[in-house]
KEGUFI-542900 format. One record per residue: residue number from 1; residue in one letter; x, y, z of N, C-alpha, C in turn. Coordinates in nm, 3 decimals. Atoms other than C-alpha are relative to their C-alpha. Layout:
% residues N
SITE    n  res     n.c1     n.c2     n.c3    ca.c1    ca.c2    ca.c3     c.c1     c.c2     c.c3
SITE  NUM    A        X        Y        Z        X        Y        Z        X        Y        Z
...
This chain:
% residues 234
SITE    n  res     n.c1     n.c2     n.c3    ca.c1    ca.c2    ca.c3     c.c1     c.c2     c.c3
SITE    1    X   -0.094    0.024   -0.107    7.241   14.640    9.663   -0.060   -0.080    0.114
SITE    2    X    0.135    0.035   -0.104    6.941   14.550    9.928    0.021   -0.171   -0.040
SITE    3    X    0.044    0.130   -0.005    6.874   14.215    9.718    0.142   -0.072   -0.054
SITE    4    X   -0.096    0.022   -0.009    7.279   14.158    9.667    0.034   -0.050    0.160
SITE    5    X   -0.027    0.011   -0.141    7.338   14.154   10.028   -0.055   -0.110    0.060
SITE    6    X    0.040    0.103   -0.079    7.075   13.937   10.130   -0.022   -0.151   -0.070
SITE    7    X   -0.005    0.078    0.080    7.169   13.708    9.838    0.138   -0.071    0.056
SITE    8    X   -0.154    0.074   -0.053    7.533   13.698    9.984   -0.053   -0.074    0.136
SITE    9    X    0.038    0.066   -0.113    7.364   13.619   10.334   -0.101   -0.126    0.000
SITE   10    X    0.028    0.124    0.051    7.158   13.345   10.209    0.089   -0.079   -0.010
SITE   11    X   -0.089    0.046    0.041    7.471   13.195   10.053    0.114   -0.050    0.106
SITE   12    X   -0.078    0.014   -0.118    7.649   13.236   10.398   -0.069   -0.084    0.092
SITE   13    X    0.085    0.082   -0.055    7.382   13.084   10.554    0.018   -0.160   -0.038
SITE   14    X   -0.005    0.129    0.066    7.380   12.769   10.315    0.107   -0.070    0.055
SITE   15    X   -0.077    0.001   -0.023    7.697   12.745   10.339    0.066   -0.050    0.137
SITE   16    X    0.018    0.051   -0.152    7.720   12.724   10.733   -0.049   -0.133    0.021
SITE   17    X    0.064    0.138   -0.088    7.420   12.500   10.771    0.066   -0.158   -0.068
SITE   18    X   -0.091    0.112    0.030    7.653   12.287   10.515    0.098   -0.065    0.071
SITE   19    X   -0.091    0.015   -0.062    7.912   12.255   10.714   -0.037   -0.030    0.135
SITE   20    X    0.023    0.073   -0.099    7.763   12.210   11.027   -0.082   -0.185    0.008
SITE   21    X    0.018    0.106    0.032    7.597   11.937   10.834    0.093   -0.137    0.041
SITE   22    X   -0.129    0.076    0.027    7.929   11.786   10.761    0.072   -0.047    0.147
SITE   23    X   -0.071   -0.009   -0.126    8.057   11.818   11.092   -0.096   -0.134    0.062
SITE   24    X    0.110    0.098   -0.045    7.740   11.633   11.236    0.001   -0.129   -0.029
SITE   25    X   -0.021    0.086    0.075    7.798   11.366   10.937    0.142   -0.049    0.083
SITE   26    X   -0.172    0.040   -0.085    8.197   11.333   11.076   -0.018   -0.016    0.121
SITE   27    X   -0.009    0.037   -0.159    8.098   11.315   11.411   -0.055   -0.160    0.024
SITE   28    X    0.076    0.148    0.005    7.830   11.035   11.366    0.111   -0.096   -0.043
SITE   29    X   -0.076    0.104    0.071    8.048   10.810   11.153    0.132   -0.037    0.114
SITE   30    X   -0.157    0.058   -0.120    8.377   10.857   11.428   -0.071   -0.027    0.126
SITE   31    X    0.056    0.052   -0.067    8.107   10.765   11.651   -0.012   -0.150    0.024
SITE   32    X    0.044    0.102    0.035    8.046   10.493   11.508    0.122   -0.110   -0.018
SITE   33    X   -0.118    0.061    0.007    8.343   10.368   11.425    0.111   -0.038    0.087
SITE   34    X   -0.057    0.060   -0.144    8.469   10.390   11.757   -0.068   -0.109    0.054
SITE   35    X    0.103    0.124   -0.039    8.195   10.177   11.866    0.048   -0.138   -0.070
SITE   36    X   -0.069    0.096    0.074    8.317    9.924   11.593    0.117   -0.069    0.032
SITE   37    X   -0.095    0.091   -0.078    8.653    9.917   11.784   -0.014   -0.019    0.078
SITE   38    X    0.060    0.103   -0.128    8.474    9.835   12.109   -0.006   -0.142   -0.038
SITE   39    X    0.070    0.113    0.003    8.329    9.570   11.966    0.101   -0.098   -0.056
SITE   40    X   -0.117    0.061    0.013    8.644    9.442   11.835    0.084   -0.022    0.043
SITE   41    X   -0.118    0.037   -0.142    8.877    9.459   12.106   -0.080   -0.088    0.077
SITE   42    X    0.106    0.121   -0.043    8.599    9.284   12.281    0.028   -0.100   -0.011
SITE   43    X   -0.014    0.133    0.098    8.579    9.014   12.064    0.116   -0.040    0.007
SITE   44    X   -0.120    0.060    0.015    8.922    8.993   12.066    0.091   -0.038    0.134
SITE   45    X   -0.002   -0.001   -0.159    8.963    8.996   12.423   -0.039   -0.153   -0.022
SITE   46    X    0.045    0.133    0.000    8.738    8.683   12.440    0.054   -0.149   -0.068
SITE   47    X   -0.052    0.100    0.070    8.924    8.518   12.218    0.125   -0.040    0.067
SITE   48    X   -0.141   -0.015   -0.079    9.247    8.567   12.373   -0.022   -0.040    0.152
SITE   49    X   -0.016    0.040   -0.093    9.111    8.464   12.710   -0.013   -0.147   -0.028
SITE   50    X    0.086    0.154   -0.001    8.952    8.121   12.562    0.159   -0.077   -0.079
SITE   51    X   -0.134    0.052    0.024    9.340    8.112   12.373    0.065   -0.030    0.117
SITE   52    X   -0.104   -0.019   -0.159    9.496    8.163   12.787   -0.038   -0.120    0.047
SITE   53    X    0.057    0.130   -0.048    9.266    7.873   12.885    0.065   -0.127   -0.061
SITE   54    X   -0.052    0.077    0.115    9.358    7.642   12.584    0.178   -0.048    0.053
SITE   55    X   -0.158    0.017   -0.029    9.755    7.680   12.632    0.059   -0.004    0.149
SITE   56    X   -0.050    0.042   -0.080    9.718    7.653   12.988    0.015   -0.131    0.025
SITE   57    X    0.018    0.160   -0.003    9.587    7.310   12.981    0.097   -0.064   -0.064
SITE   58    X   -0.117    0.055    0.078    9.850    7.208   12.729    0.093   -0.007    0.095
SITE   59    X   -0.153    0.044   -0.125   10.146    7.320   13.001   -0.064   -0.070    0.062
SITE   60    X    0.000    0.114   -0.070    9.954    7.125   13.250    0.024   -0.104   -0.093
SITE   61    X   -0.052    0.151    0.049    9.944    6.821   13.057    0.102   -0.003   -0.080
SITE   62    X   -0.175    0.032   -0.007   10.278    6.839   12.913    0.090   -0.032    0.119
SITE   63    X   -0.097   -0.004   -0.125   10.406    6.918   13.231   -0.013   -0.124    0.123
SITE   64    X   -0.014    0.078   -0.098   10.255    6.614   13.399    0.056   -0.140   -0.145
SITE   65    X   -0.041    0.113    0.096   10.371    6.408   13.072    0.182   -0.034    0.007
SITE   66    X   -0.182    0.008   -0.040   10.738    6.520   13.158   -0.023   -0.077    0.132
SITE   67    X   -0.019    0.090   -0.062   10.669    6.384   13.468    0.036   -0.124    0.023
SITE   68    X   -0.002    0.180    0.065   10.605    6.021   13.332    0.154   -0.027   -0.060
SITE   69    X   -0.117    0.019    0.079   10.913    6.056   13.124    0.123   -0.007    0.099
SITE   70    X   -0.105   -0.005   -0.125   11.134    6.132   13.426   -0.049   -0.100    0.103
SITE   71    X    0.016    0.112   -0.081   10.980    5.849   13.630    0.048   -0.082   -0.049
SITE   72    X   -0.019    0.113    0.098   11.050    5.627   13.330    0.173    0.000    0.010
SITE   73    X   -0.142    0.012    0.057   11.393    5.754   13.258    0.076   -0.076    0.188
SITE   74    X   -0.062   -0.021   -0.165   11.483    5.721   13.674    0.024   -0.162   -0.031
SITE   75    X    0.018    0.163   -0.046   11.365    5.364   13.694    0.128   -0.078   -0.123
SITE   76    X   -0.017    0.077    0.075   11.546    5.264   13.362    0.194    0.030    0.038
SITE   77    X   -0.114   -0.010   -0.049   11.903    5.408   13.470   -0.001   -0.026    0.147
SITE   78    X   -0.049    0.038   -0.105   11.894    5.285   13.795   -0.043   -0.175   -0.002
SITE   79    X   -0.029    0.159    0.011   11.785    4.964   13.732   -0.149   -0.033    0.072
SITE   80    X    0.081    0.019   -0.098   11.456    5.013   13.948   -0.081   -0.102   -0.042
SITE   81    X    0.127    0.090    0.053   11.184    4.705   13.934   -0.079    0.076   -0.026
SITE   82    X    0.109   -0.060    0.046   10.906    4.690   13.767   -0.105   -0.003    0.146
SITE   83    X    0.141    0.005   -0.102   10.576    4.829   13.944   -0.078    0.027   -0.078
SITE   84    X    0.117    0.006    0.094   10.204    4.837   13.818    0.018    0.152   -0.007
SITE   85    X   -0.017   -0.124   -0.002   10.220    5.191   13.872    0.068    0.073   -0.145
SITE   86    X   -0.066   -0.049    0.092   10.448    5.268   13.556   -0.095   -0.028   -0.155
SITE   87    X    0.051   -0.025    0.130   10.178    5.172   13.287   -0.034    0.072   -0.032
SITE   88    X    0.059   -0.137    0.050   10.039    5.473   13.268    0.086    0.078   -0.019
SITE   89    X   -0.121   -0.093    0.046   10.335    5.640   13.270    0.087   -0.009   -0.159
SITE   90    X   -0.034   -0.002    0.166   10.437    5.444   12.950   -0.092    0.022   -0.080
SITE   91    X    0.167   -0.064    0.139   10.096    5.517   12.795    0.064    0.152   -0.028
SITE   92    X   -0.031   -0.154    0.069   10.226    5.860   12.816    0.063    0.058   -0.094
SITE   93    X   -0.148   -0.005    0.067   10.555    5.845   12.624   -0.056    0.008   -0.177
SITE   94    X    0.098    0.016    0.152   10.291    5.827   12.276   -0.095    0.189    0.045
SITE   95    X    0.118   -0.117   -0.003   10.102    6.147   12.402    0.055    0.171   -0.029
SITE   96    X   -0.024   -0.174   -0.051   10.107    6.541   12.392   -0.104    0.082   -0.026
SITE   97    X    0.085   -0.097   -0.058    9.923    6.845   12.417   -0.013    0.086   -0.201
SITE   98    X    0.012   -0.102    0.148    9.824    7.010   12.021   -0.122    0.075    0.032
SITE   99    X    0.090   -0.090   -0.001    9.632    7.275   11.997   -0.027    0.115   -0.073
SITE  100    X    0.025   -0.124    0.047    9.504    7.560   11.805   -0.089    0.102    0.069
SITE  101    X    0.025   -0.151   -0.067    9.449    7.910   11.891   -0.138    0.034   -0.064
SITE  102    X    0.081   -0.055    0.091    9.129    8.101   11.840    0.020    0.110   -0.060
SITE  103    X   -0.049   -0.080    0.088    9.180    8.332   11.571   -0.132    0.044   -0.102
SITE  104    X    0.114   -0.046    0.094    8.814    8.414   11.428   -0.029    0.142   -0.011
SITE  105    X    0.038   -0.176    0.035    8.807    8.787   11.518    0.091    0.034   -0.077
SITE  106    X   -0.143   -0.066    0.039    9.132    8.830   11.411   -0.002   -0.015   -0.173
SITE  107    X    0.009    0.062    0.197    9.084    8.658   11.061   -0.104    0.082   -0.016
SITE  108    X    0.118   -0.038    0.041    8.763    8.799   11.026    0.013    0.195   -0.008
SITE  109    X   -0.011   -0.169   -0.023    8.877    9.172   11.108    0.120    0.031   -0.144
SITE  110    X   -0.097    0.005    0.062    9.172    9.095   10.896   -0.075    0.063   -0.115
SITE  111    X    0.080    0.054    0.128    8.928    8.980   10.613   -0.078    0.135   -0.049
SITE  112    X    0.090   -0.124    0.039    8.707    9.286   10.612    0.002    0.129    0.023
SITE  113    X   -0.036   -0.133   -0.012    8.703    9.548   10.831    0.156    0.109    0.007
SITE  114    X   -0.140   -0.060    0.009    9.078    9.635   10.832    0.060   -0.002    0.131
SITE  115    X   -0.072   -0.056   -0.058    9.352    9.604   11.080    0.028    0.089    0.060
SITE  116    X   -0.008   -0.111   -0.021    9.353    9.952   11.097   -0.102    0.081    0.055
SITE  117    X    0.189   -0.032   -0.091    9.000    9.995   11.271    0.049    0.015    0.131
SITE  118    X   -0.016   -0.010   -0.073    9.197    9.919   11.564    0.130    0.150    0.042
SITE  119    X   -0.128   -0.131    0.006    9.387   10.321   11.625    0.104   -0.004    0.100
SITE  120    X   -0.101    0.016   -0.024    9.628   10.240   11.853    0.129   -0.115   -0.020
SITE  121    X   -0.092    0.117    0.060    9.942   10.143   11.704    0.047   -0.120    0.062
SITE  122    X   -0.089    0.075   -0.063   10.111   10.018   11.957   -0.122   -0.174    0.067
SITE  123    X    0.104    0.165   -0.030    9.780    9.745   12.066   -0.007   -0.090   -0.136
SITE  124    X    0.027    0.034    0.169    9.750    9.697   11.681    0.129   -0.102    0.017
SITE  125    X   -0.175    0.050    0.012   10.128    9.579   11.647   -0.030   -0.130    0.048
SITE  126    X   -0.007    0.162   -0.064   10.082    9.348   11.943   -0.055   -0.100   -0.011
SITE  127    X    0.108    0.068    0.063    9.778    9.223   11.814    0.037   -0.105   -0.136
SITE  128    X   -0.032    0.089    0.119    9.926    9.124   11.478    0.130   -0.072    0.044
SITE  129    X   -0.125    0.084   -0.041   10.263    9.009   11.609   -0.040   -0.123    0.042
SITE  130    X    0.024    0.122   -0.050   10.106    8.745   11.878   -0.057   -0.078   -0.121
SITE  131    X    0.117    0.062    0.071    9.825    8.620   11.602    0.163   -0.064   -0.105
SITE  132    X   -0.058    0.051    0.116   10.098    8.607   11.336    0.158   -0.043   -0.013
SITE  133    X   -0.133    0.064   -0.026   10.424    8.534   11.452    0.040   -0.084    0.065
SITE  134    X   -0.068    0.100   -0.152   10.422    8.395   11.844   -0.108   -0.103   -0.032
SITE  135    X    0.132    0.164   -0.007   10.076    8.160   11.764    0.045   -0.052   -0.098
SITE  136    X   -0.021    0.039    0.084   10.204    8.079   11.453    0.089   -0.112    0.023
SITE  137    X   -0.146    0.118   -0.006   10.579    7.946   11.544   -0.086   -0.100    0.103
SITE  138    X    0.015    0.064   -0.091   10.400    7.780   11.858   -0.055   -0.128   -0.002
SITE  139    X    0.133    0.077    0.027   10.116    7.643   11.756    0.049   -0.110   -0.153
SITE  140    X   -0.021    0.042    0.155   10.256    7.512   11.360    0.149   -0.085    0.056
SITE  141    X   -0.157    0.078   -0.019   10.670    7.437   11.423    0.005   -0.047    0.093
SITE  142    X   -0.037    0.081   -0.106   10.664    7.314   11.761   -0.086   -0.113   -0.049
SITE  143    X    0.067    0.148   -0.004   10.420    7.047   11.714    0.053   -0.021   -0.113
SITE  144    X   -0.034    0.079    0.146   10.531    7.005   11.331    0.125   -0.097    0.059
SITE  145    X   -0.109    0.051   -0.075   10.836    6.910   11.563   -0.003   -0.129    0.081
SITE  146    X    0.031    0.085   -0.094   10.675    6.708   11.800   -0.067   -0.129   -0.091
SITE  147    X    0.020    0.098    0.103   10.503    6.512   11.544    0.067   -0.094   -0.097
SITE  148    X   -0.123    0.047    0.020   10.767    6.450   11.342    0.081   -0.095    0.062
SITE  149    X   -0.080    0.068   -0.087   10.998    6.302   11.648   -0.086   -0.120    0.039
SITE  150    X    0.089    0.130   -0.035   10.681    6.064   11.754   -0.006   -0.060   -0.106
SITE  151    X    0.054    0.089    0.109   10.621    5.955   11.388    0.173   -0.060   -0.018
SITE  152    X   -0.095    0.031    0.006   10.984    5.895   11.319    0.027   -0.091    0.116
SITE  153    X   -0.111    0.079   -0.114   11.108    5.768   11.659   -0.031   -0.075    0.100
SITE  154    X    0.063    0.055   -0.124   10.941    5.722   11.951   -0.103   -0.119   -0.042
SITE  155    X    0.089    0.102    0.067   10.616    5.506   11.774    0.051   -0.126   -0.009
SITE  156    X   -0.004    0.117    0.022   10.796    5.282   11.614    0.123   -0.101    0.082
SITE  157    X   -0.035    0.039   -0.076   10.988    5.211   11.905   -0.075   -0.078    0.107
SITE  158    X    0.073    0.015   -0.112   10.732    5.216   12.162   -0.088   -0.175   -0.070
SITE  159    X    0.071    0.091    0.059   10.521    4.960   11.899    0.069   -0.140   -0.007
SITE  160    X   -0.098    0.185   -0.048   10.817    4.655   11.942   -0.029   -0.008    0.116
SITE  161    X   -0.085    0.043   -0.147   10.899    4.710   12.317   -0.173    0.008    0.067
SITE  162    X    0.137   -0.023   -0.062   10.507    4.770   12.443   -0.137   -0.083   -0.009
SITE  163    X    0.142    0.064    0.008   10.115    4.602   12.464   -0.068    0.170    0.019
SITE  164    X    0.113   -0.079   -0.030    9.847    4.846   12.475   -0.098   -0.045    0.059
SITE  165    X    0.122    0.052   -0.064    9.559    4.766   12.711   -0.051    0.107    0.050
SITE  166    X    0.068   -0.083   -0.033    9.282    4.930   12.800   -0.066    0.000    0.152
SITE  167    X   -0.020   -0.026   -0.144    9.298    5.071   13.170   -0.171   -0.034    0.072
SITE  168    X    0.080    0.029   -0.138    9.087    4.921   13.470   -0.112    0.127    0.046
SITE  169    X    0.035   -0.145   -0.099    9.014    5.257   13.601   -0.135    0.122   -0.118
SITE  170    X    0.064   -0.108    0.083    8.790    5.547   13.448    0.110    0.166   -0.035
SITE  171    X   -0.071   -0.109   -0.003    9.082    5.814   13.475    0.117   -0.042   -0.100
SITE  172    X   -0.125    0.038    0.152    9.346    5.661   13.217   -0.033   -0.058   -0.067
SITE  173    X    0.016    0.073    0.096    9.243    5.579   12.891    0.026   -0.132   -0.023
SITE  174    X   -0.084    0.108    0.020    9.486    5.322   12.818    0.136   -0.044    0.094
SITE  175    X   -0.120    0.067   -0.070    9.778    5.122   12.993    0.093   -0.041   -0.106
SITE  176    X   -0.094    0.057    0.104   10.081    5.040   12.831    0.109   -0.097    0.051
SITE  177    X   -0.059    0.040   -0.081   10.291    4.742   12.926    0.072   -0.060   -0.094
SITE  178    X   -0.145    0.076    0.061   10.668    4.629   12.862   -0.022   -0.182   -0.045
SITE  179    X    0.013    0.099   -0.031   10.659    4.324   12.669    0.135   -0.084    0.059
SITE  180    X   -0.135    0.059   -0.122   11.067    4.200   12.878    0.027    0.175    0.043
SITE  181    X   -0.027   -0.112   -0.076   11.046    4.472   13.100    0.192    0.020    0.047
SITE  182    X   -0.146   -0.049   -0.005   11.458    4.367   13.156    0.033    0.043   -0.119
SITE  183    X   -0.063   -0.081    0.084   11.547    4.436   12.839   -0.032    0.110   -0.038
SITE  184    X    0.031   -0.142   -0.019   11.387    4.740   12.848    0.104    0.085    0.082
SITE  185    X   -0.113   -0.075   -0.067   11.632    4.838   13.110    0.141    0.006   -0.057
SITE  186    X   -0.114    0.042    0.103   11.911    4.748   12.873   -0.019    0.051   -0.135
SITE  187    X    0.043   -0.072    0.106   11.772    4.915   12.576    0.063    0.158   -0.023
SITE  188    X   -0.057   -0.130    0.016   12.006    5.227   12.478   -0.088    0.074   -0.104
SITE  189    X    0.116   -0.066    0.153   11.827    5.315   12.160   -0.145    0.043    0.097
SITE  190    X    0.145   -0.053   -0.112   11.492    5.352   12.430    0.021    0.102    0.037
SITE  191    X   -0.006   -0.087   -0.140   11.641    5.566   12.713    0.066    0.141   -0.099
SITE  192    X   -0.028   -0.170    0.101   11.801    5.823   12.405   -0.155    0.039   -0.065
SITE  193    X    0.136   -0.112    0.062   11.464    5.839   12.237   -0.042    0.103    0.122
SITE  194    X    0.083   -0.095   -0.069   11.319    5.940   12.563    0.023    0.138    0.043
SITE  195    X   -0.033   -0.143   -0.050   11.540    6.202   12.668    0.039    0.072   -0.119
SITE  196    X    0.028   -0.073    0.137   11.536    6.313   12.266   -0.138    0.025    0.056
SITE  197    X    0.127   -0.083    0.022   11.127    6.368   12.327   -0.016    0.032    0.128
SITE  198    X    0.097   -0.044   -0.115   11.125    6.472   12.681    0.079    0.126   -0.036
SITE  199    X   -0.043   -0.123    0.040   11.398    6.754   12.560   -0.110    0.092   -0.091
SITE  200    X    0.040   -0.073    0.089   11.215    6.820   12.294   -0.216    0.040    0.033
SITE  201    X    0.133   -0.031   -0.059   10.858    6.841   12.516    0.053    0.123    0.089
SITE  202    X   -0.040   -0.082   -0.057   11.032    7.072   12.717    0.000    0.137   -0.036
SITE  203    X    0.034   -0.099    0.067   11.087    7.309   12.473   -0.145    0.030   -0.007
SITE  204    X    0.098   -0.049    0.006   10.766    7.276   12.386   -0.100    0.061    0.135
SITE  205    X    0.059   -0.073   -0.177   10.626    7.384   12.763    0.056    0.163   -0.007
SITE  206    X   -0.012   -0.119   -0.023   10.848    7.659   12.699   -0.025    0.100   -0.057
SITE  207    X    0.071   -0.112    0.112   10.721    7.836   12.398   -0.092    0.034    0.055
SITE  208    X    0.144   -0.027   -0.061   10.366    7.750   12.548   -0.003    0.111    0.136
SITE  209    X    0.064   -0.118   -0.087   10.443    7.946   12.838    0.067    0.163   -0.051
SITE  210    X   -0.062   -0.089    0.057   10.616    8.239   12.638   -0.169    0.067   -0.066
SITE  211    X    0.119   -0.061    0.105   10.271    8.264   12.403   -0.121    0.009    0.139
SITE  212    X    0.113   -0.042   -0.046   10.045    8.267   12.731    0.047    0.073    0.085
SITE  213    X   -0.009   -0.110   -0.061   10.244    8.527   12.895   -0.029    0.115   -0.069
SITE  214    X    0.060   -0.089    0.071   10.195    8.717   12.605   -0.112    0.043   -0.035
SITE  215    X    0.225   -0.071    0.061    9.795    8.658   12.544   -0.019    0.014    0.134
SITE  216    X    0.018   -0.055   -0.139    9.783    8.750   12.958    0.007    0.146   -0.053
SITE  217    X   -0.044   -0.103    0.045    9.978    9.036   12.846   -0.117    0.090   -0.059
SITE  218    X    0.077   -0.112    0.105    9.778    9.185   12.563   -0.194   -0.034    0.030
SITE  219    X    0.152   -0.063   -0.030    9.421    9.111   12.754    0.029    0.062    0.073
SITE  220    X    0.001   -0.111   -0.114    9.506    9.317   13.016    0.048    0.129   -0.080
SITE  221    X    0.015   -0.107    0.044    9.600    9.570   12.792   -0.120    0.055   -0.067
SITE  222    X    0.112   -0.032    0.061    9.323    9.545   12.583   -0.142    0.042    0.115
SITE  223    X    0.049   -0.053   -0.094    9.140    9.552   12.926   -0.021    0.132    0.025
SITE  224    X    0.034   -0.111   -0.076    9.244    9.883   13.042    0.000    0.082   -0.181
SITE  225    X    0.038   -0.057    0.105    9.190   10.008   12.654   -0.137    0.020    0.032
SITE  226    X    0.183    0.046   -0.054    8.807    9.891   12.690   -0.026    0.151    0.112
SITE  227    X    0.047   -0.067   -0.117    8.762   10.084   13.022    0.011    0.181   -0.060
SITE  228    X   -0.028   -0.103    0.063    8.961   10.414   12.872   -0.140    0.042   -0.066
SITE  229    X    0.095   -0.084    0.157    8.748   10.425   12.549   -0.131    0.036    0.086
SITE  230    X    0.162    0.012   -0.046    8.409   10.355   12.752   -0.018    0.111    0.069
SITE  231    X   -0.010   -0.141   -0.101    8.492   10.649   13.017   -0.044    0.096   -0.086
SITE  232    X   -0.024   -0.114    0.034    8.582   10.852   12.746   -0.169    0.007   -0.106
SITE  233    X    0.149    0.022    0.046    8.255   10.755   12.558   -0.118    0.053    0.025
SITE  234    X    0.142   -0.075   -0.073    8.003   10.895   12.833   -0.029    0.076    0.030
């Protein structure tokens, strides 16, 4: 009975220090693995600020390219003379803003460690939504759009009625100048392309600022995530 007893208490023993094993083992690993989504919200943070940068510059220079287009269109319905001032403005009427997003954590988290590394749903969600829906349409169909309308329309417009020269100055690439600046003002087929691609630049300003209210959005969430976890960390 003596060496029963202390056969069961051995066994209880084992048993225990198993389990506290296990416990020890489960703790380390969700240690660890939290750490893993630090380092991935992180990362993904950084990415998403260097995306906020990216698509701001685009609205600026769209937004000073609409400019040009509305100087252009002014002068051509009212009849205004020509001034030197407007070559650069027609250099513009060929230009826009493309850009891709960075997307290396995101692919790369995709790729390996899982989606699901990141435990809150609701950051998760937003995470895959922006990457795969709002950068997608923004970044792919708008310009497939914009491209499109320049290769089709505007180009081989601009390539009869225009010269290309290369600007005086160090701040504008190129100059672009009317070769009968009147019939330019008389040109219907012209003054519809333009307000076909300044509509359709417009749009595009407005997606762009739709997708960088959203990557504002989701670093500042991912922000006060970061801070949370780290508190709760120490």
């Amino acid at each position: 009975g003596k060496y029963f007893k202390y056969a069961i208490g051995e066994i209880v023993l084992v048993v225990i220090g198993i389990l506290i094993a296990l416990s020890i083992n489960n703790w380390n690993e969700k240690n660890k693995y939290k750490k893993k989504e630090l380092t991935v919200l992180s990362e993904l943070q950084k990415d998403l600020k260097s995306n906020e940068s990216i698509i701001g510059g685009c609205i600026r220079y769209d937004s000073n390219i609409i400019a040009s287009f509305n100087i252009i269109i002014d002068h051509i319905q009212h009849k205004r003379p020509y001034t030197d001032s407007l070559k650069t403005h027609f250099a513009s009427l060929i230009e826009w803003c493309a850009y891709e997003v960075n997307d290396n954590t995101y692919e790369n988290v995709k790729q390996t460690l899982g989606l699901e590394l990141i435990s809150n749903d609701s950051v998760r969600k937003k995470i895959i939504y922006l990457y795969e829906d709002g950068y997608a349409f923004g970044t792919r169909n708008i310009e497939n759009d914009e491209a499109t309308l320049h290769r089709t329309l505007m180009l081989p417009l601009f390539s009869k009625l225009f010269m290309v020269e290369e600007s005086e100055n160090q701040i504008d690439l190129a100059i672009a100048v009317p070769i009968d600046y009147d019939q330019l003002l008389e040109n219907n087929e012209f003054l519809t392309s333009l307000k076909l691609s300044s509509n359709k630049r417009k749009q595009s300003i407005s997606t762009d600022r739709k997708m960088y209210i959203k990557t504002t959005e989701l670093i500042n969430i991912i922000e006060k995530k970061l801070k949370k976890k780290s508190i709760n960390n120490e």
